[in-house]
VMD Tcl script that builds the backbone (N, CA, C; Angstrom):
set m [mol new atoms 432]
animate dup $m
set s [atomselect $m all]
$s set {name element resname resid chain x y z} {
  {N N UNK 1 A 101.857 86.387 77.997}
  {CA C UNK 1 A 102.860 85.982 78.974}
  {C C UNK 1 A 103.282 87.186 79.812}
  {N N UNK 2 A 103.349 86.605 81.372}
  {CA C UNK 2 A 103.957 88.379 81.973}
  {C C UNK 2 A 105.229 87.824 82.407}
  {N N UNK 3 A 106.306 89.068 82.324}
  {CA C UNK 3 A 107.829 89.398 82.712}
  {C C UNK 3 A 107.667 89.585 83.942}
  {N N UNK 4 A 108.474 89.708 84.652}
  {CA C UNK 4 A 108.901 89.880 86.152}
  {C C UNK 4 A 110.077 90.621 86.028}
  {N N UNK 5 A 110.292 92.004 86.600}
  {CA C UNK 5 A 111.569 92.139 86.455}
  {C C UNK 5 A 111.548 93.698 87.586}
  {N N UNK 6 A 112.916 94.026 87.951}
  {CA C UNK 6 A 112.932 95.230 88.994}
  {C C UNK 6 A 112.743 96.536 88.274}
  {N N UNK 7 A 111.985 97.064 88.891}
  {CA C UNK 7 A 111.269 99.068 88.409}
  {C C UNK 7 A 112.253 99.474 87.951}
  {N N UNK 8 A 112.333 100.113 87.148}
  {CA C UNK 8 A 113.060 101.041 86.375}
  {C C UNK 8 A 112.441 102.172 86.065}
  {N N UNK 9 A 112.582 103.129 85.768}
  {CA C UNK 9 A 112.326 104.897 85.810}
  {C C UNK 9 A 111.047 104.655 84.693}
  {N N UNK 10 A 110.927 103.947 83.796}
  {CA C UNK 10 A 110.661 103.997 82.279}
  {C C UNK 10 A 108.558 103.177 83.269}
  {N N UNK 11 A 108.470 102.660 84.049}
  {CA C UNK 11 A 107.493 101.837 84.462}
  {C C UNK 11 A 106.799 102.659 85.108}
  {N N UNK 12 A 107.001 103.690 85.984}
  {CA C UNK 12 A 106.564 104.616 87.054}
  {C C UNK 12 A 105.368 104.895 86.325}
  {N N UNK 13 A 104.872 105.656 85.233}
  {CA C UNK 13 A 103.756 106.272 84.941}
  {C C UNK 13 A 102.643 105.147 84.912}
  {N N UNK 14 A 103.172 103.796 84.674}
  {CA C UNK 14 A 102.162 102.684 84.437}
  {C C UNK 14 A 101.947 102.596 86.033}
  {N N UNK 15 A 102.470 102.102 86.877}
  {CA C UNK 15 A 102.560 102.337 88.463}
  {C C UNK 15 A 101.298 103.463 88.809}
  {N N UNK 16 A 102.254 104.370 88.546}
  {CA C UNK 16 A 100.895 105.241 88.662}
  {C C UNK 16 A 99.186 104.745 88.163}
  {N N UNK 17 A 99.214 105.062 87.338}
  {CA C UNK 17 A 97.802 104.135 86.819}
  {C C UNK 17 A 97.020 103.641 87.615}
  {N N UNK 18 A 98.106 102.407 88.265}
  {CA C UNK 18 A 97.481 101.234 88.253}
  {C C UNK 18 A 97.294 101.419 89.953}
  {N N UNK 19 A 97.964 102.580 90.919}
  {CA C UNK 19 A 97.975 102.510 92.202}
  {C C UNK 19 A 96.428 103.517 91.853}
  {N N UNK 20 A 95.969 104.458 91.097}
  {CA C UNK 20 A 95.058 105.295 91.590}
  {C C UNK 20 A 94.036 104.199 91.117}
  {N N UNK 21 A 93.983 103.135 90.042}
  {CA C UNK 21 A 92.899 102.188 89.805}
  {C C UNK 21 A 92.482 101.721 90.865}
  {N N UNK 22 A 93.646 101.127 91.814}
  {CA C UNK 22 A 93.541 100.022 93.228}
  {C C UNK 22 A 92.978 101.308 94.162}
  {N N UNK 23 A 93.365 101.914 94.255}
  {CA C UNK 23 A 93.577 102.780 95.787}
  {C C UNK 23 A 92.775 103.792 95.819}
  {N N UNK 24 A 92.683 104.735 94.322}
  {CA C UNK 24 A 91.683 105.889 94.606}
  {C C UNK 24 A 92.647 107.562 95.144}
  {N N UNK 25 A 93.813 106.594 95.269}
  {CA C UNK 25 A 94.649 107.657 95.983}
  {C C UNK 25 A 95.636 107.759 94.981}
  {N N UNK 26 A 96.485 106.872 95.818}
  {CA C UNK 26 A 98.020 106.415 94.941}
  {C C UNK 26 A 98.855 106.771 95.331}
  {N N UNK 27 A 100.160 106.865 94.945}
  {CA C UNK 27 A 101.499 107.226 95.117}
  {C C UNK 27 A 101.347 107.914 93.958}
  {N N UNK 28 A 102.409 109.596 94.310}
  {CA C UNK 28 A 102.755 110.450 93.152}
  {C C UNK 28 A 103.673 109.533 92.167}
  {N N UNK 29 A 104.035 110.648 90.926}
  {CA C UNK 29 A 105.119 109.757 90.723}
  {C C UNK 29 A 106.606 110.284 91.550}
  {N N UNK 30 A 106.408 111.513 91.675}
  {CA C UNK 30 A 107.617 111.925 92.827}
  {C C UNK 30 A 108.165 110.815 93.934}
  {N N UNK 31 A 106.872 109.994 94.685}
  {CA C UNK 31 A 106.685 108.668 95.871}
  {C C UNK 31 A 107.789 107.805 94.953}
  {N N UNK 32 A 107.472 107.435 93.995}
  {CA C UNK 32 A 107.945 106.061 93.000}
  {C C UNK 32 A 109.326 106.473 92.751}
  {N N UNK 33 A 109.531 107.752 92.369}
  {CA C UNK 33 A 110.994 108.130 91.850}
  {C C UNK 33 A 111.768 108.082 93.149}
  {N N UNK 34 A 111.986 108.684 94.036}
  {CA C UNK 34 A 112.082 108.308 95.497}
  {C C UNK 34 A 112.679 106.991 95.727}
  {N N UNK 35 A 111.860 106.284 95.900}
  {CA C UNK 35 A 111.517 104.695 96.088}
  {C C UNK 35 A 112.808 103.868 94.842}
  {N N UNK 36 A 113.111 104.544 94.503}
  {CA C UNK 36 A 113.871 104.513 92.914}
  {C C UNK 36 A 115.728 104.128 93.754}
  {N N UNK 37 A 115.314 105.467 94.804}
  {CA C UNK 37 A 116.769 105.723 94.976}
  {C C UNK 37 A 117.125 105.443 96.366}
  {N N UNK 38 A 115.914 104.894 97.157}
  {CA C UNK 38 A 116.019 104.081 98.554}
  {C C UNK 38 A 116.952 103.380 98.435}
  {N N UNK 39 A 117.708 102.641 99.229}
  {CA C UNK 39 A 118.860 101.664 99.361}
  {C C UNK 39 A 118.025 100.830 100.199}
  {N N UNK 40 A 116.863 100.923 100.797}
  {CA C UNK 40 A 116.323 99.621 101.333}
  {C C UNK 40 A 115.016 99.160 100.568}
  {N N UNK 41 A 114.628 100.141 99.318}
  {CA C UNK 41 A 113.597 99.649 98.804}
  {C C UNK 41 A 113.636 98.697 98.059}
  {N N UNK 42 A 112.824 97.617 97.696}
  {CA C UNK 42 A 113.203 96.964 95.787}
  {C C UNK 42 A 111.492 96.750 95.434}
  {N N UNK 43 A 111.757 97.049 94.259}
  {CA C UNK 43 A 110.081 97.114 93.376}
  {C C UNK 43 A 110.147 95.958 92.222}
  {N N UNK 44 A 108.828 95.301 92.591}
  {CA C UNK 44 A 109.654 93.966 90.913}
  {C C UNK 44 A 107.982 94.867 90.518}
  {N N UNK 45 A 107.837 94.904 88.915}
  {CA C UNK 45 A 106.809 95.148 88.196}
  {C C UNK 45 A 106.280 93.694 87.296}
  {N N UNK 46 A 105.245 93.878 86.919}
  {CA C UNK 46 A 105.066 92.600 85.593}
  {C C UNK 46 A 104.789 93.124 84.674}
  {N N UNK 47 A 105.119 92.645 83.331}
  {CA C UNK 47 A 104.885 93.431 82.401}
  {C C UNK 47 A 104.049 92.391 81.167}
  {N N UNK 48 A 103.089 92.956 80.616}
  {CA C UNK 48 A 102.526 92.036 79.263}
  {C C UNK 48 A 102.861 93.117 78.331}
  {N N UNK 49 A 104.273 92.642 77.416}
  {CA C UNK 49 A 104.371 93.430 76.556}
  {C C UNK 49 A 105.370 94.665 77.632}
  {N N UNK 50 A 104.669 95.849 76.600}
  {CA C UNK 50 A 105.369 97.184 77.270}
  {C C UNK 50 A 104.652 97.356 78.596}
  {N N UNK 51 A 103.424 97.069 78.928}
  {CA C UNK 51 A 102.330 97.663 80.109}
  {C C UNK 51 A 103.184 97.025 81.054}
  {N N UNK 52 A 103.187 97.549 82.177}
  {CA C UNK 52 A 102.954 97.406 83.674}
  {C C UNK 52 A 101.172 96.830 84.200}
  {N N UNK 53 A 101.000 95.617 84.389}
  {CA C UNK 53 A 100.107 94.984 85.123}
  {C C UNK 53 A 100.082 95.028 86.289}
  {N N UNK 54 A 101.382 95.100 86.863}
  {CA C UNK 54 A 100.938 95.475 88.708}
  {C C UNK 54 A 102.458 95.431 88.917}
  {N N UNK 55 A 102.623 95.577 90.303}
  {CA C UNK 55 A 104.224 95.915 90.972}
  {C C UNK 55 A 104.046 95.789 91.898}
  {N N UNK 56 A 105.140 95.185 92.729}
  {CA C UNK 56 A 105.012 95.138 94.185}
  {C C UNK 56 A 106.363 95.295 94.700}
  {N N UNK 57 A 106.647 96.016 96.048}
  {CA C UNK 57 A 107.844 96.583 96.739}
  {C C UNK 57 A 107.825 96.287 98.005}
  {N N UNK 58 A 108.937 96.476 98.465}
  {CA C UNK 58 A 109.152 95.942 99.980}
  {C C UNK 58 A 110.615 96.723 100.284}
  {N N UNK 59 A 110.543 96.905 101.646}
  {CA C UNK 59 A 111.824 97.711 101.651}
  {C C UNK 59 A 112.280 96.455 103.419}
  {N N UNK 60 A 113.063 96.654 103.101}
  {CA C UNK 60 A 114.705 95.805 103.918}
  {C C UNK 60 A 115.148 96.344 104.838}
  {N N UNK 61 A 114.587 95.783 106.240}
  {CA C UNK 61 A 114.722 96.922 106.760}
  {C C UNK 61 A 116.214 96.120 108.440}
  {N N UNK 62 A 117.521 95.951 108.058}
  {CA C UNK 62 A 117.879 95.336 109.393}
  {C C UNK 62 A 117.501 93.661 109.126}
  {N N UNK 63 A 117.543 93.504 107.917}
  {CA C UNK 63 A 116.957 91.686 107.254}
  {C C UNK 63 A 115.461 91.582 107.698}
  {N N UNK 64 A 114.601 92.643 108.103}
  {CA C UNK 64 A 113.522 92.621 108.107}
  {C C UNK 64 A 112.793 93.004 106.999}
  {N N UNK 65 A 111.693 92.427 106.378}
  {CA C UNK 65 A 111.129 93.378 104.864}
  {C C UNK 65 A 109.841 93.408 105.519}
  {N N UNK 66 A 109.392 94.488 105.013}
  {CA C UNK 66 A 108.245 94.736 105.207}
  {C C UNK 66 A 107.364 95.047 103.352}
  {N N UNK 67 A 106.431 94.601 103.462}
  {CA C UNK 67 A 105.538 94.735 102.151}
  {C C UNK 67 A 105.005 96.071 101.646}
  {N N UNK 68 A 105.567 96.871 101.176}
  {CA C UNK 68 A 104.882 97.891 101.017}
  {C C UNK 68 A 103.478 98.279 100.026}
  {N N UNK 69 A 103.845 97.813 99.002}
  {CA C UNK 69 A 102.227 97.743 98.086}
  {C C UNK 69 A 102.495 96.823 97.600}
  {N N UNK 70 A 101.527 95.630 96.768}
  {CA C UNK 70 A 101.100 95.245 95.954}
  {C C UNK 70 A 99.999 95.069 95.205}
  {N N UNK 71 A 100.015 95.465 93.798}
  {CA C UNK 71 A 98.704 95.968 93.431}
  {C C UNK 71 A 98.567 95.817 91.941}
  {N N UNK 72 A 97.825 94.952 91.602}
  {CA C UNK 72 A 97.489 94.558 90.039}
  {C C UNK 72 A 96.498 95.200 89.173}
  {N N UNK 73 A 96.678 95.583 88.014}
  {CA C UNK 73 A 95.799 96.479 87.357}
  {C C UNK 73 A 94.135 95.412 87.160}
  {N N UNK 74 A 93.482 96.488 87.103}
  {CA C UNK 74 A 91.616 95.593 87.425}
  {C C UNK 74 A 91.923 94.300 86.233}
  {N N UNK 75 A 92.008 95.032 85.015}
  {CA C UNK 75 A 91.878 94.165 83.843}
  {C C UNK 75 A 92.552 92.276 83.933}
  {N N UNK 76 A 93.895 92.430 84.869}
  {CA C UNK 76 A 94.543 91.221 85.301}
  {C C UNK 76 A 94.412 90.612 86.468}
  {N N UNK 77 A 93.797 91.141 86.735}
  {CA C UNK 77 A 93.344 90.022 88.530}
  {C C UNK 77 A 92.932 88.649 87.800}
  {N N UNK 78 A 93.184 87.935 89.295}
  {CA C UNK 78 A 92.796 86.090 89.100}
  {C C UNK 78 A 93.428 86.189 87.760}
  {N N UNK 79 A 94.625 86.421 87.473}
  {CA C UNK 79 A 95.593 85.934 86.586}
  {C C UNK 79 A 96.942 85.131 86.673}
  {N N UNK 80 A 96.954 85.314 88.203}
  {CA C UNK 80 A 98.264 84.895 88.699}
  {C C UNK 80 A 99.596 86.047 88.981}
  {N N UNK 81 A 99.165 87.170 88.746}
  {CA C UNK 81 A 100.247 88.590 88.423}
  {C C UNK 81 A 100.422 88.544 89.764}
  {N N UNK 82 A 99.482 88.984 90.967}
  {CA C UNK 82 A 100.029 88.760 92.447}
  {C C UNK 82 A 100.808 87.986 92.820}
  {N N UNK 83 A 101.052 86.403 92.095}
  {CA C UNK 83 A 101.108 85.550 92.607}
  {C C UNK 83 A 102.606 85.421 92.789}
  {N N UNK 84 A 102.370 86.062 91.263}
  {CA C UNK 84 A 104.185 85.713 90.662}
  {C C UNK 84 A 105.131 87.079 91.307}
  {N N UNK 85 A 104.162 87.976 91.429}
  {CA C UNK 85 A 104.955 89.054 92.323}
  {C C UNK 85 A 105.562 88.506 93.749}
  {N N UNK 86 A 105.062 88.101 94.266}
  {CA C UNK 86 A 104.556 87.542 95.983}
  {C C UNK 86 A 105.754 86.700 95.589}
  {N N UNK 87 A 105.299 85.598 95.126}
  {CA C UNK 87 A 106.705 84.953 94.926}
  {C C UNK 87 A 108.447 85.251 94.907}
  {N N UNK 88 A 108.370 86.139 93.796}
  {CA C UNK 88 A 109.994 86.992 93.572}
  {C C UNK 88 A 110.029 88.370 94.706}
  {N N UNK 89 A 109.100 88.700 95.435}
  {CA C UNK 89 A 109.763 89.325 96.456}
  {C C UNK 89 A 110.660 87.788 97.639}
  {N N UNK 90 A 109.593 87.595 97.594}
  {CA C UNK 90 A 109.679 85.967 98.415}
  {C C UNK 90 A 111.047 85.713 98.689}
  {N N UNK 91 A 111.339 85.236 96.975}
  {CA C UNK 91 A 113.102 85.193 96.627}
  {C C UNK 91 A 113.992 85.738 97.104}
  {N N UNK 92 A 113.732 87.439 96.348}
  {CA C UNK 92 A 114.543 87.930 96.741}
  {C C UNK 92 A 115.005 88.906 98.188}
  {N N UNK 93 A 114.385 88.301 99.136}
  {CA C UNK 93 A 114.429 88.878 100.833}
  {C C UNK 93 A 115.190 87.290 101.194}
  {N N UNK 94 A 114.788 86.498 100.724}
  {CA C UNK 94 A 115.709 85.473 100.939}
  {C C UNK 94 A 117.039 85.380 100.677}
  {N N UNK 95 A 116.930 85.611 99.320}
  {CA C UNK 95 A 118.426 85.865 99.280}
  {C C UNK 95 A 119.225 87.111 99.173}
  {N N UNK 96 A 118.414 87.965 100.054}
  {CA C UNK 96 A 118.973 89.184 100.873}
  {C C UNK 96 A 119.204 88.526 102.535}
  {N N UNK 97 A 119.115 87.700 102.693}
  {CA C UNK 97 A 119.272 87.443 104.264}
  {C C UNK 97 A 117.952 87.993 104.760}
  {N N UNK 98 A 117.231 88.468 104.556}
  {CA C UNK 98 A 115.841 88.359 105.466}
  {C C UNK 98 A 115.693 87.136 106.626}
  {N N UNK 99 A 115.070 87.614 107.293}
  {CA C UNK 99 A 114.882 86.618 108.401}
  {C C UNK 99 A 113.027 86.563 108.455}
  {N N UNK 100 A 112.334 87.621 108.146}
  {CA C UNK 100 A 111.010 87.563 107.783}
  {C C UNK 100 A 110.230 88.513 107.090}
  {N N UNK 101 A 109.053 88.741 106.695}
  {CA C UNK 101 A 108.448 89.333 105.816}
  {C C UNK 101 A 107.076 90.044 106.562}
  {N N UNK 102 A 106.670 91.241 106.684}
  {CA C UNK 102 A 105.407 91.276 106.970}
  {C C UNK 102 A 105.109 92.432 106.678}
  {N N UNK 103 A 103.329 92.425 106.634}
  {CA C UNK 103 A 102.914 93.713 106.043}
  {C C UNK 103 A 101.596 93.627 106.661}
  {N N UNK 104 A 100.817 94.974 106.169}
  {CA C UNK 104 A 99.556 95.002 106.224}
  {C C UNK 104 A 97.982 94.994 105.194}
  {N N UNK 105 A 97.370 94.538 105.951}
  {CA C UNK 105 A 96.379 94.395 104.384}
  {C C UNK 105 A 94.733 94.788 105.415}
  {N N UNK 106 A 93.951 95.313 104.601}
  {CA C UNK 106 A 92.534 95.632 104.667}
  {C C UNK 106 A 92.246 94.398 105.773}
  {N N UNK 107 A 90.751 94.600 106.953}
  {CA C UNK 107 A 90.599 93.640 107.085}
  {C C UNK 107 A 89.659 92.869 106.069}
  {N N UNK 108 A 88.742 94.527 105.283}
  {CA C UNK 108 A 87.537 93.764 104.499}
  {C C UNK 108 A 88.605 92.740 103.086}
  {N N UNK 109 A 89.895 92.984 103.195}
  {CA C UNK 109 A 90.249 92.539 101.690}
  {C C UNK 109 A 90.705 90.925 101.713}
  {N N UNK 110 A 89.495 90.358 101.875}
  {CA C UNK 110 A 89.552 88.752 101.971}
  {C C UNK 110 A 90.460 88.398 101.360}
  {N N UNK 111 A 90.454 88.556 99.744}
  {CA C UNK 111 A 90.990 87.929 98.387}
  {C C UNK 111 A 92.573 87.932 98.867}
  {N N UNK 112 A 92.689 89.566 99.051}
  {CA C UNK 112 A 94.611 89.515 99.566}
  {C C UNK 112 A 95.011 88.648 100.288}
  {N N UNK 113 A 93.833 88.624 101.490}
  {CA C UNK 113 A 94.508 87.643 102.803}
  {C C UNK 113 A 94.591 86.239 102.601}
  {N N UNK 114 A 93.497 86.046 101.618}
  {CA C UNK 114 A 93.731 84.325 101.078}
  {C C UNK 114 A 94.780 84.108 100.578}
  {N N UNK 115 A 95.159 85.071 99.582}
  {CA C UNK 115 A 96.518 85.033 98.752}
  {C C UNK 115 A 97.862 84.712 99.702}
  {N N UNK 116 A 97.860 85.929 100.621}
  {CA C UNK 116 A 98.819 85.944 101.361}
  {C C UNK 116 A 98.759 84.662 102.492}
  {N N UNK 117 A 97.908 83.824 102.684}
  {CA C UNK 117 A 97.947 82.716 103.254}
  {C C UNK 117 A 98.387 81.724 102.497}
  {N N UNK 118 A 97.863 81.635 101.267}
  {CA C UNK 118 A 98.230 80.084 100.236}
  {C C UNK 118 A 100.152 80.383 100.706}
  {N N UNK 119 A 100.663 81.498 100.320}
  {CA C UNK 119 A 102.173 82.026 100.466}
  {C C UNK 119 A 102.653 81.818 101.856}
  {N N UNK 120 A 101.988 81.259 102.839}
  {CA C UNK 120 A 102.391 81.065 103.899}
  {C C UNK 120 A 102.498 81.968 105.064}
  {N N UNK 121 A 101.929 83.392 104.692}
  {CA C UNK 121 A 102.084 83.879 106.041}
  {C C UNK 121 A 100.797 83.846 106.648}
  {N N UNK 122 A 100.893 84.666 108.059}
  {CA C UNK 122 A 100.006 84.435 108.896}
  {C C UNK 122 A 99.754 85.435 109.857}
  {N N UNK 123 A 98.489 85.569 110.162}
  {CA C UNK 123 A 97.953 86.501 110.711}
  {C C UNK 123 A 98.818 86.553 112.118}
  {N N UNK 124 A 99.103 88.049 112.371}
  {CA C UNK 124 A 99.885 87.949 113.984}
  {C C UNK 124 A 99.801 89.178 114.654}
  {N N UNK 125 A 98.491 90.208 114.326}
  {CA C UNK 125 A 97.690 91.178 114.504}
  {C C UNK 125 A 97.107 91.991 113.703}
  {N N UNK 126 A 96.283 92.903 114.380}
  {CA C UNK 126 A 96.166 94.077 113.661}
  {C C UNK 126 A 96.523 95.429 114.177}
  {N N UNK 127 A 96.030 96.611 113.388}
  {CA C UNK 127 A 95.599 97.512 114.023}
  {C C UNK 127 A 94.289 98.187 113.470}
  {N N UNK 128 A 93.761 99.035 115.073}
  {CA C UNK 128 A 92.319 98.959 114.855}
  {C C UNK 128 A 92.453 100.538 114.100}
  {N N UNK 129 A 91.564 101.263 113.258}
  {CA C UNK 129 A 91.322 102.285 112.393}
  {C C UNK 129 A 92.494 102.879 111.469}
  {N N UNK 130 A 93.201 102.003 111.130}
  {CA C UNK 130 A 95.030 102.265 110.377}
  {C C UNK 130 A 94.790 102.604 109.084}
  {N N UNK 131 A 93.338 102.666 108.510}
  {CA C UNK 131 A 93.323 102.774 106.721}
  {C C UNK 131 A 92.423 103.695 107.234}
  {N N UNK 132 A 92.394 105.190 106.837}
  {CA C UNK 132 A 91.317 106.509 106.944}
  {C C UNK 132 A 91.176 106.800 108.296}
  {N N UNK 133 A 91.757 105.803 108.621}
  {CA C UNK 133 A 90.965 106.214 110.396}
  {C C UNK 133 A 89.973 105.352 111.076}
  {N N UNK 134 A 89.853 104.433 109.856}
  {CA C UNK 134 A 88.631 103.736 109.969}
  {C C UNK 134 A 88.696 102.228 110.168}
  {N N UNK 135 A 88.632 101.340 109.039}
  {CA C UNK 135 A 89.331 100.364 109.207}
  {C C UNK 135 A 90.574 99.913 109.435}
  {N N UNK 136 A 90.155 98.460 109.921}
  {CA C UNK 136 A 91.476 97.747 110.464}
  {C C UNK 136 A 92.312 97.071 109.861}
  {N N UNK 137 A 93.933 97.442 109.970}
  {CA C UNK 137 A 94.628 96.261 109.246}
  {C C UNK 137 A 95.023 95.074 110.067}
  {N N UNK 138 A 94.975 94.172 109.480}
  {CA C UNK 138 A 95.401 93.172 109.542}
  {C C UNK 138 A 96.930 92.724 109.523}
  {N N UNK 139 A 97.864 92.389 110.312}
  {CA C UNK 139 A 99.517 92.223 110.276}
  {C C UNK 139 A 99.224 91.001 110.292}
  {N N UNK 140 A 100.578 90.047 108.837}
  {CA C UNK 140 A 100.680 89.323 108.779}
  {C C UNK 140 A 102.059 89.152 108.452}
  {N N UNK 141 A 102.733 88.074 109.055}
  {CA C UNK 141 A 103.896 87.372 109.085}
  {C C UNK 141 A 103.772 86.498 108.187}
  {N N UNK 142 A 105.452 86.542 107.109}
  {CA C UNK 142 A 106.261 85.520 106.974}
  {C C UNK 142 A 107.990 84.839 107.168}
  {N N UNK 143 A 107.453 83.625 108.589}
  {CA C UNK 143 A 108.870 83.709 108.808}
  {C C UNK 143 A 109.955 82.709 107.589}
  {N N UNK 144 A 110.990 83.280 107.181}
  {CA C UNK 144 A 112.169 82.765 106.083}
  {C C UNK 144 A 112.812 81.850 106.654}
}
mol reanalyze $m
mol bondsrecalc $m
mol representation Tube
mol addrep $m
C-alpha cells in the first residue's frame, strides 16, 4: 500500500535517489532542503513502508502552480504512484485557491504526457531546445 503525505526533512535522501534514477542529474540535497523552507513550495512524497517511491512538488505562485518535478522510483512505475501524486497536488492548489496548474514535460516523454492528459490538462505550447539545449518541452495546462 503507498501513503501520500507532505516532505519532511527525514524523505530528502530517498528523493535524492530517486531524482538521479529519473534524471541522471538530480536535485542536491541542499535543492530539497531549500524547497523545505520555500513559502510557495509544497512536496507530497509516497511512501511503501519507510521508502520514498516518488514525490512530486509544485510551487504557488500568485494562485498560479506550476509543476516542478514529478518522479517515481524505476522499481514502481505503472503502479499508480504518479497517479496518486498528480491527484493530491490536484487537491491541494485547489484548495489553495489556484486558478491553474502548468508545467513542463519532455517532448520524447509520451508516458508523462498521456498521464498528464487522462488528469485533464492540455497541451498549450512548447519550448524549442529547453532540456540540454536540445530538446523540446512541451507546456501543458490545467485550468481549476
Amino acid at each position: 500500500m503507498i501513503d501520500y503525505r507532505a516532505m519532511e526533512k527525514s524523505h530528502i535522501s530517498g528523493m535524492v535517489e530517486i531524482e538521479k534514477a529519473c534524471f541522471n542529474s538530480g536535485f542536491a540535497e541542499k535543492t530539497f532542503l531549500r524547497e523545505l523552507e520555500n513559502k510557495i513550495a509544497h512536496y507530497i512524497v509516497a511512501l511503501c513502508g519507510d521508502m520514498v517511491v516518488g514525490y512530486g512538488g509544485i510551487w504557488n505562485i500568485c494562485g498560479e502552480a506550476d509543476i516542478i518535478d514529478i518522479a517515481t522510483h524505476p522499481s514502481f512505475r505503472r503502479q499508480g504512484v504518479a497517479q496518486g501524486i498528480i491527484e493530491r497536488l490536484v487537491e491541494f492548489c485547489r484548495k489553495s485557491g489556484c486558478e491553474k496548474i502548468t508545467l513542463e514535460v519532455r517532448e520524447s516523454n509520451l508516458a508523462a504526457q498521456a498521464l498528464y492528459k487522462k488528469n485533464g490538462f492540455e497541451r498549450c505550447g512548447e519550448r524549442k531546445k529547453y532540456y540540454d539545449g536540445k530538446e523540446t518541452a512541451v507546456l501543458m495546462r490545467l485550468n481549476l
